[in-house]
C-alpha positions as CSV (number, residue, x, y, z in Angstrom):
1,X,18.8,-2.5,19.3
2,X,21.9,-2.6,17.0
3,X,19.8,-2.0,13.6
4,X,18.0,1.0,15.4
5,X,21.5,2.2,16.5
6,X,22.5,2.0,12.9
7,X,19.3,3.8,11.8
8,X,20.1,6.7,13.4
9,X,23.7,7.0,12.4
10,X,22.6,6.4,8.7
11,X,20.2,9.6,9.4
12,X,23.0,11.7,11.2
13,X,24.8,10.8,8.2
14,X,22.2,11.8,5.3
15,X,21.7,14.9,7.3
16,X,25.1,15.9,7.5
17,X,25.7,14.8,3.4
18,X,22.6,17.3,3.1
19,X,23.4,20.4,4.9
20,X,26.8,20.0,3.3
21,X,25.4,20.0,-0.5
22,X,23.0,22.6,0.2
23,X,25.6,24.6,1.5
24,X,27.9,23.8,-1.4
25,X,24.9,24.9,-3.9
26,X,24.4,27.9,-2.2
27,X,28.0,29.2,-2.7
28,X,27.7,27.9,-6.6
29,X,24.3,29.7,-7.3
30,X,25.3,32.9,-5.1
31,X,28.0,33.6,-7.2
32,X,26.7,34.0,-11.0
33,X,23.5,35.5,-9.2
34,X,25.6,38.5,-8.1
35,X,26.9,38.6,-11.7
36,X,23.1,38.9,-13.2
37,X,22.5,41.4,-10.6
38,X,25.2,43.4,-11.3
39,X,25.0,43.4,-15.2
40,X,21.4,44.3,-14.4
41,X,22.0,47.7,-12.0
42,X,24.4,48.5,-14.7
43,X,22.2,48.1,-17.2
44,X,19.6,50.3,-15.1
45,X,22.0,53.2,-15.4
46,X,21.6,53.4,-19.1
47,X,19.7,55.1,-21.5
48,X,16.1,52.9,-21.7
49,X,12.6,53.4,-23.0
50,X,10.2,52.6,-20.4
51,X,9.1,48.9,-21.4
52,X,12.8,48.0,-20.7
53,X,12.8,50.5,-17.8
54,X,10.6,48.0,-16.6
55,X,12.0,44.8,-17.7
56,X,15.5,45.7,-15.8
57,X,13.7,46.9,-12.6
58,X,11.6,42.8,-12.5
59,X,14.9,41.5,-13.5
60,X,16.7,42.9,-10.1
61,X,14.2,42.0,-7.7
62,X,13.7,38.8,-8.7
63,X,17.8,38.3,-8.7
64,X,17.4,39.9,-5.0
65,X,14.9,37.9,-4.1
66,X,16.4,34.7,-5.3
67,X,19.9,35.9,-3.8
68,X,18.1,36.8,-0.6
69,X,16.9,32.7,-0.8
70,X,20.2,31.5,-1.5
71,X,21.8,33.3,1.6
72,X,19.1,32.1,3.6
73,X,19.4,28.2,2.8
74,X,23.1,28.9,3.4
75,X,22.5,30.2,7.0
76,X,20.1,27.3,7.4
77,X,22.7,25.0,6.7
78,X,25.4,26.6,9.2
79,X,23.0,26.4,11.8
80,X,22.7,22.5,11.0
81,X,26.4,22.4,10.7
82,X,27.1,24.0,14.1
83,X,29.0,26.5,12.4
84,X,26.8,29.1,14.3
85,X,27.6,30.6,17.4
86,X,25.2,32.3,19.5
87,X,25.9,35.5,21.8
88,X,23.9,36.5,24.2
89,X,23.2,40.2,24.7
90,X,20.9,42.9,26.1
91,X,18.5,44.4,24.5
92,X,16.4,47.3,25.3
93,X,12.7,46.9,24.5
94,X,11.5,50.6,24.5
């Protein structure tokens, strides 16, 4: 019964050591990825010739994409953190 006990505090443990370094990632890669996409809508705004037109425009969605990954790994790991609080409200459904 003990080593089972100790099991499951060894997972609580590697769960929590998780949900902490994706969390910590998330804030590292978030922050440079804003830079890229800013550097990229600026470079949108400037004179280009269609092929680079085109390069810029890839190069923002797949920053927004990847951001939009990023922020959704570091909701994930609030939830598993308990750092989320849930309010209940109405809703209309019309």
């Amino acid at each position: 019964m003990r080593d089972l006990k100790d099991a499951r505090d060894e997972a609580f443990r590697a769960n929590a050591a998780k949900t902490s370094f994706l969390a910590q990632m998330s804030h590292e890669i978030r922050t440079p990825l804003n830079g890229v996409i800013g550097m990229a809508t600026g470079l949108g705004s400037t004179k280009l010739d269609d092929e680079q037109r085109k390069m810029v425009t890839t190069l923002q969605s797949s920053g927004e994409l990847l951001l939009t990954v990023v922020n959704d790994i570091l909701d994930i790991s609030k939830v598993e953190a308990g750092e989320v609080k849930l309010e209940q409200a109405d809703i209309s459904l019309e």
